[in-house]
C-alpha positions, 0 to 999 in steps of 0.5 A, spaced: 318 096 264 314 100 270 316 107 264 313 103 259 307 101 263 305 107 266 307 110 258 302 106 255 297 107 259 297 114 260 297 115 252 290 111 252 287 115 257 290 121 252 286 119 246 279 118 251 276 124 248 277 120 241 274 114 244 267 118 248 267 122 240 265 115 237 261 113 243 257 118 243 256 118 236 255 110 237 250 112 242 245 117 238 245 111 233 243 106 237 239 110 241 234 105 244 227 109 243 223 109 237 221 116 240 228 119 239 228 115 232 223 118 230 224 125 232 230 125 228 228 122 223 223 128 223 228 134 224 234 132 220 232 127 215 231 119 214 239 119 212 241 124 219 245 116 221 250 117 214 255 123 216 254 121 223 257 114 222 262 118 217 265 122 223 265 116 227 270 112 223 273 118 222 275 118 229 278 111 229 282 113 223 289 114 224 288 111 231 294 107 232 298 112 229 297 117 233 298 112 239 304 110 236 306 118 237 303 119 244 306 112 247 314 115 244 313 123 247 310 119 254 316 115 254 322 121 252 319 126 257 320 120 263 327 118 260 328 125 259 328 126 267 331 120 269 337 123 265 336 131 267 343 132 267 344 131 260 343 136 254 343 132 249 337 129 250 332 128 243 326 133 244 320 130 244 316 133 238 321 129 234 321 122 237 313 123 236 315 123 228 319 117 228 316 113 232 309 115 226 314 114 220 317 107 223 309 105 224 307 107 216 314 103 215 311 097 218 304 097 216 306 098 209 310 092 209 306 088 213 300 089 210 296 092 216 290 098 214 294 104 216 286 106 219 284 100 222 282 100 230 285 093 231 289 088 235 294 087 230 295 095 229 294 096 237 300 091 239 304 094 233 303 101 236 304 100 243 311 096 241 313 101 236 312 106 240 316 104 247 322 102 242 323 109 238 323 112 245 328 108 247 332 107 241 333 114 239 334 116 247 340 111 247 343 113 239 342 121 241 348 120 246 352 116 241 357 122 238 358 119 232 352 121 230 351 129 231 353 129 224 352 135 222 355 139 228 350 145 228 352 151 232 346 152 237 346 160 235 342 156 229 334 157 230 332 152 235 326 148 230 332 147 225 337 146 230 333 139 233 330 137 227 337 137 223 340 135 230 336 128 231 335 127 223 341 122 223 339 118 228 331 118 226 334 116 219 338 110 222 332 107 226 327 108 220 333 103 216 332 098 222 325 098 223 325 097 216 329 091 216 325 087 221 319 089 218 322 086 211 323 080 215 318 078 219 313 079 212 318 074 209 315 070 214 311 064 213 303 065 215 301 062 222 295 058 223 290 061 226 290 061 233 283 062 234 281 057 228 286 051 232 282 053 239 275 054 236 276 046 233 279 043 239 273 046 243 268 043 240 270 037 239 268 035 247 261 039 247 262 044 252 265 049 246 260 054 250 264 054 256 271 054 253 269 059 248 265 064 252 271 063 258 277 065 252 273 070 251 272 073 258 279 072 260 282 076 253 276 082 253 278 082 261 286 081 261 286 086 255 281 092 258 286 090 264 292 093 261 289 099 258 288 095 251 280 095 248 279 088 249 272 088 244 278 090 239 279 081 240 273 080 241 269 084 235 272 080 229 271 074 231 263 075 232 261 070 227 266 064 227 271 063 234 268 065 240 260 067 238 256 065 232 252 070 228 246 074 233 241 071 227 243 063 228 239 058 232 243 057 239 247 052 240 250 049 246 256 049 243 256 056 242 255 063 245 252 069 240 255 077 242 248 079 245 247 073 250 255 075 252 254 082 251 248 083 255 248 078 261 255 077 261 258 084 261 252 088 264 254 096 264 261 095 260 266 090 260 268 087 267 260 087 268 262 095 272 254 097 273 255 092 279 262 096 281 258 103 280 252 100 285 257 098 289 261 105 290 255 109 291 252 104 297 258 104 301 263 111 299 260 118 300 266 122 297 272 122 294 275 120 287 272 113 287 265 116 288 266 122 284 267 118 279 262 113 279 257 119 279 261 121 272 260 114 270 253 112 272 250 114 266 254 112 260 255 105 264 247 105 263 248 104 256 254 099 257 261 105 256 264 104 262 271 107 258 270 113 264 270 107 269 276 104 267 281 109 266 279 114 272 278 110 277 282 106 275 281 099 273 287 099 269 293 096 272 290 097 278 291 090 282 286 092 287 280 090 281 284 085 277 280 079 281 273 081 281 274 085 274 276 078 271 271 073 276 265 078 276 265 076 268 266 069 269 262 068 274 255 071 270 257 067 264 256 060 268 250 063 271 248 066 263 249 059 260 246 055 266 240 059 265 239 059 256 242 052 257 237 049 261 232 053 257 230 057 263 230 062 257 231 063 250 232 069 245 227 070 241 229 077 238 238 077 238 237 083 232 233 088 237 238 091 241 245 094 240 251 093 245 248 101 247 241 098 249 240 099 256 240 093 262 233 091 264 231 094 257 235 088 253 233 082 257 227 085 255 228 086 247 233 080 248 228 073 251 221 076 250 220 074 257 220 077 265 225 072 267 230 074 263 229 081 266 229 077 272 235 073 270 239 080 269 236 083 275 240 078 279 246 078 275 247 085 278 245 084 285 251 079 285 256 082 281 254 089 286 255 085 292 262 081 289 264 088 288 263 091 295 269 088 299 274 090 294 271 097 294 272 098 301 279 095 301 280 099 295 278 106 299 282 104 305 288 104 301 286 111 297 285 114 303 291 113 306 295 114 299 292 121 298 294 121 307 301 120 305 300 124 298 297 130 302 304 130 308 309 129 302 305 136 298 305 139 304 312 139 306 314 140 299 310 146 299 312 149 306 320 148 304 320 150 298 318 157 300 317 162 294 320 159 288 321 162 282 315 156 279 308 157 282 306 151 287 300 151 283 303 150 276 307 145 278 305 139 273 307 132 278 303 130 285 303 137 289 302 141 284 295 136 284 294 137 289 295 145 291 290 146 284 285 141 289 286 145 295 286 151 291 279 151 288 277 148 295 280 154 299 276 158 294 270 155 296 271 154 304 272 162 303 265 164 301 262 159 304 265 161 310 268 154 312 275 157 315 275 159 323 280 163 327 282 161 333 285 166 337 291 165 343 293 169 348 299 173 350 300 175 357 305 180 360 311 180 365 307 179 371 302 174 368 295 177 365 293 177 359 294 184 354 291 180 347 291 174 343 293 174 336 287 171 331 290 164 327 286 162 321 284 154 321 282 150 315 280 142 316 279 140 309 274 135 307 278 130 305 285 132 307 284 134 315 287 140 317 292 144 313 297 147 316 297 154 316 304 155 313 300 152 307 294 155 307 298 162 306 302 159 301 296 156 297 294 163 298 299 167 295 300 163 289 294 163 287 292 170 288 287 169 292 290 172 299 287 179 298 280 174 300 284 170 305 285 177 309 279 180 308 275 175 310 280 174 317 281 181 318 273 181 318 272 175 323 277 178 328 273 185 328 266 181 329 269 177 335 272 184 338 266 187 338 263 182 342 268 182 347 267 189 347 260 189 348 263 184 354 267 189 358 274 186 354 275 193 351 283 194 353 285 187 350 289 188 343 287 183 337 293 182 333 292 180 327 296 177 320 296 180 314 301 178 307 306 182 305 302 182 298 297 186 301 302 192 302 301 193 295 294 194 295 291 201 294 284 199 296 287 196 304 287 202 307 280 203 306 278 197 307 282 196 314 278 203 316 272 201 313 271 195 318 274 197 324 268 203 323 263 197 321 264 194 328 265 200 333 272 199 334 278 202 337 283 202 332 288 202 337 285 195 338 288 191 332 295 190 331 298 188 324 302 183 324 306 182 318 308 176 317 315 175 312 312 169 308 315 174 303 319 179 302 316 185 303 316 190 296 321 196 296 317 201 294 314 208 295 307 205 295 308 199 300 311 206 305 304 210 303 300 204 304 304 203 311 303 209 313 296 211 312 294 205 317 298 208 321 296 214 320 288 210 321 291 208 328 292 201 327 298 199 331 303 195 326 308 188 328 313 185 325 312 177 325 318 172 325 323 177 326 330 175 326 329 170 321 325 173 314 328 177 308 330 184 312 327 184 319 332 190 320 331 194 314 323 193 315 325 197 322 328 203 318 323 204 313 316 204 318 314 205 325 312 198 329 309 197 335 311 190 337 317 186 334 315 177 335 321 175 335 322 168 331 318 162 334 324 157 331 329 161 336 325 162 342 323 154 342 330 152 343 333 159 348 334 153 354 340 149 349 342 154 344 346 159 347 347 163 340 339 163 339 340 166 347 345 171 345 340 173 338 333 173 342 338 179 348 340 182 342 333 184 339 330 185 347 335 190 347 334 193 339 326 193 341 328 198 348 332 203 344 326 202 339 321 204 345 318 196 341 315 191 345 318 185 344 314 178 343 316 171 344 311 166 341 312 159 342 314 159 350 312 152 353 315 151 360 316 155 365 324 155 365 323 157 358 318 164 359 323 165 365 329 165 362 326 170 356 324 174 361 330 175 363 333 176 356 328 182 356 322 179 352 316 184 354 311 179 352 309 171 351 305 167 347 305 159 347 303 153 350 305 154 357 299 160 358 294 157 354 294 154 346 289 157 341 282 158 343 275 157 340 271 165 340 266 161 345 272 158 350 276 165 350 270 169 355 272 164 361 280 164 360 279 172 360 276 172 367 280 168 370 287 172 367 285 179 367 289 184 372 
């Protein structure tokens, strides 16, 4: 049920952009400014309203069919996943075919126009799409009906085609069948009809008839169906009189209901805008109440609906279904009572802004008024659900933003880029991907830097880390940010900007007497295959006055470092520049050894997830002895990182480590704090 749910609701999100053709038109139709009018009148001809019309029928043609066919790929893709260890699971091209061939099937018997946007045609869509998709996805696994036998050497098109044509044949048959049935059915009385006359046989046929109608058009629109499709046809008989009739106290016209009952779009959503924009500052839902300002002025609020969403989305289902009915009762207190009346129902359309359509509607300041406070009430009703919405957004988007960064930290350098992924983590990678792009030229990153001490305890230099806390997500763990980096190509920007940062803080420490104090710096394996990174690491240690021999590169194994003859070139021109090389993580990357082969390191930083556990890990103790004395044949210093206790850094001193990092001496600090910590720790 919850497949079928989200299926549905995801196709009409699909088709939006055919829905916001036809608003747009509708809306230059409609435009409630004689100026307008009368400039195209001017510029394309008095009949400029004809085609325009044209094309937006034409955008409504085929509607159901097409989702009918969106509804049954949604479904076969989720049935698909759930099912990934079978092969013979139906493409879903041709489950899309059936599901159109099996809704033409259905309005040819029943009589439906295979154009019209209706009730009828959505409900027949919404069914008949879920039931292809589960049909041919049970009937495909049923070997008797693999007919043909083809052999998969056949062209793929024709193999899938061909494959799933008996079962597409079979499910036309049955559809055929129940169609033929449920035409041979007798007519129904009208519901509409048998409710319309019960209501009114007490007097308080506007109440009923205008709560009906706000329970449909809500409930409808709720569940991701356009409720005007119930409410449209019945403008001039159940539920509304005719906008040119007198008002009567036993019915409701359209434009009373549509212009002081749905302010801003159905679910009177001008009052939901109001209110996310008063009380959140970021984020999606103020995002999209931003987006949807303007449309919500001309009573669309599709965008509001789908995107926020409003759509099965129990946290707005009460004040989307009470916000309504509440400004009924108001509206039909006020016209009942005679407080105001409509003078003029013919000049305004469902498009005509608020304020505006009081206006044009009653003649009077009190129906402004009226309309005025019917926007204050629904904006201050909407206001708790806005911010226990947020709260539970927040810590949706808290939990999304943990699973994505542990999916991306574990998952290492997959075949599949993080950023391609289609589900929630690729999501949120692309997000921070634009963001790190963003927090890159704006200078928005900062480096910190931890010190690293020798043997007898002064400290010798500190290694720069970069530090990224995101607007919305916090901070993102390093290890992903590097990750995010690679992925997206931008780690050559990532680096620069670093590599630049940490030569500005060393010469200030320069100018402060701090010359003898080393700067580790990281930098990606995939910089190794720039030609340009040579230049640009000379080139800024010149900027800044800098001995070369004051930066150490660190490469971090994040990647396997590529065996070529360029990636030796590039390593041995920094070399020959004068910057010291490291090698980071080692003992747990791609080939830590080889890499000691292929170029000449300064310093080996022995893996912090071996070092960490020295004390209860005899193996880890034995490997860190082994590196110790692999870096004195080498002549190499020998670093451990994450040392947090004195027992530690004891007893990776006497397993031959040269050099520690970590929290026993000091965590990363900021460039202004790192001053007073070298004064109180130099030789």
């Amino acid at each position: 049920m919850l497949l079928w749910i989200v299926a549905t609701r995801n196709s009409f999100v699909s088709l939006l952009p055919l829905i916001f053709l036809r608003v747009t038109i509708d809306l230059l139709v409609n435009f409630p400014s004689t100026f307008f009018q009368g400039f195209m009148n001017d510029w394309l001809g008095d009949n400029w309203k004809a085609p325009l019309g044209q094309i937006g029928e034409a955008t409504f043609n085929f509607y159901a069919l097409a989702l009918t066919a969106i509804i049954s790929v949604q479904l076969v893709y989720r049935l698909n996943s759930n099912n990934a260890t079978k092969s013979d699971a139906p493409t879903p091209l041709m489950v899309a075919i059936s599901a159109a061939i099996n809704f033409i099937i259905f309005i040819s018997l029943l009589g439906y126009s295979a154009i019209a946007f209706s009730l009828e045609a959505m409900v027949l869509a919404i069914i008949l799409g879920i039931a292809t998709a589960e049909l041919i996805s049970w009937l495909t696994h049923k070997r008797l009906l693999d007919l043909l036998h083809l052999s998969v050497e056949s062209d793929t098109a024709f193999y899938n085609a061909m494959r799933l044509t008996p079962t597409i044949v079979l499910v036309g048959v049955f559809f055929f069948l129940l169609a033929a049935f449920i035409a041979a059915l007798p007519d129904f009385p009208s519901v509409y009809s048998v409710i319309t006359h019960w209501a009114q046989k007490d007097g308080y046929g506007a109440w009923i008839l205008s709560t009906l109608a706000v329970l449909v058009n809500q409930g409808l629109w709720f569940i991701g169906i356009h409720g005007g499709l119930a409410i449209d046809p019945n403008q001039q008989g159940p539920f509304f009189i005719s906008a040119s009739t007198v008002f009567s106290a036993d019915w409701v016209s359209r434009p009373i209901f549509q212009n002081f009952v749905l302010i801003g779009g159905s679910g009177a959503t001008l009052g939901l805008i109001i209110a996310i924009l008063l009380t959140i500052r970021q984020g999606v839902q103020n995002k999209v109440a931003k987006i949807s300002l303007i449309p919500s002025l001309f009573n669309i609020n599709d965008i509001l609906i789908y995107g926020l969403p409003i759509v099965l989305n129990p946290r707005y289902l009460i004040p989307f279904l009470m916000v309504p009915l509440l400004l009924m009762g108001i509206s039909l207190l006020a016209f009942q009572s005679g407080f105001i009346s409509v003078v003029n129902p013919s000049s305004v359309t469902w498009t005509t802004p608020p304020l505006l359509s009081a206006w044009l509607l009653t003649g009077s300041w009190y129906g402004v008024a009226l309309q005025l406070l019917e926007i204050v009430i629904s904006t201050l009703l909407y206001l708790p659900f806005v911010r226990k919405a947020e709260l539970y957004r927040q810590q949706q988007e808290r939990l999304a933003f943990e699973e994505a960064t542990h999916t991306i930290i574990n998952s290492g350098h997959a075949k599949q880029q993080i950023i391609s992924r289609q589900d929630k983590v690729g999501m949120i990678a692309r997000d921070l991907m634009y963001d790190l792009r963003q927090a890159i030229y704006h200078n928005e990153l900062t480096v910190v830097y931890q010190p690293k001490h020798n043997r007898v305890g002064h400290i010798i230099g500190v290694e720069a880390l970069v530090r990224w806390t995101h607007p919305r997500y916090g901070f993102v763990s390093p290890a992903m940010l590097v990750m995010l980096a690679e992925d997206s190509g931008d780690i050559s920007q990532l680096d620069q900007w670093v590599f630049e940062q940490c030569c500005i803080t060393k010469a200030k420490w320069n100018a402060m007497g701090h010359q003898d104090l080393t700067m580790a710096i990281n930098i990606s394996p995939l910089q190794l295959n720039d030609d340009a990174l040579p230049f640009f690491l000379a080139n800024c240690v010149a900027k800044y006055g800098l001995n070369p021999q004051d930066i150490e590169l660190e490469i971090t194994e994040s990647s396997e470092i590529s065996d070529s003859k360029q990636v030796e070139k590039i390593l041995q021109e920094i070399s020959d520049i004068g910057i010291h090389l490291a090698m980071d993580d080692f003992g747990m990357g791609y080939s830590s050894l080889l890499y000691m082969r292929r170029f000449k390191v300064n310093a080996i930083k022995i893996d912090g997830s071996i070092t960490r556990d020295v004390l209860t890990n005899t193996t880890n103790a034995d490997i860190i002895r082994t590196i110790s004395n692999l870096g004195k044949a080498q002549q190499v210093s020998v670093v451990a990182e994450y040392v947090e206790t004195i027992e530690q850094r004891e007893a990776l001193a006497e397993m031959g480590c040269d050099i520690f990092q970590g929290y026993y001496h000091s965590p990363p600090l900021k460039p202004e704090d790192c001053q007073v910590y070298f004064l109180s720790h130099c030789r």
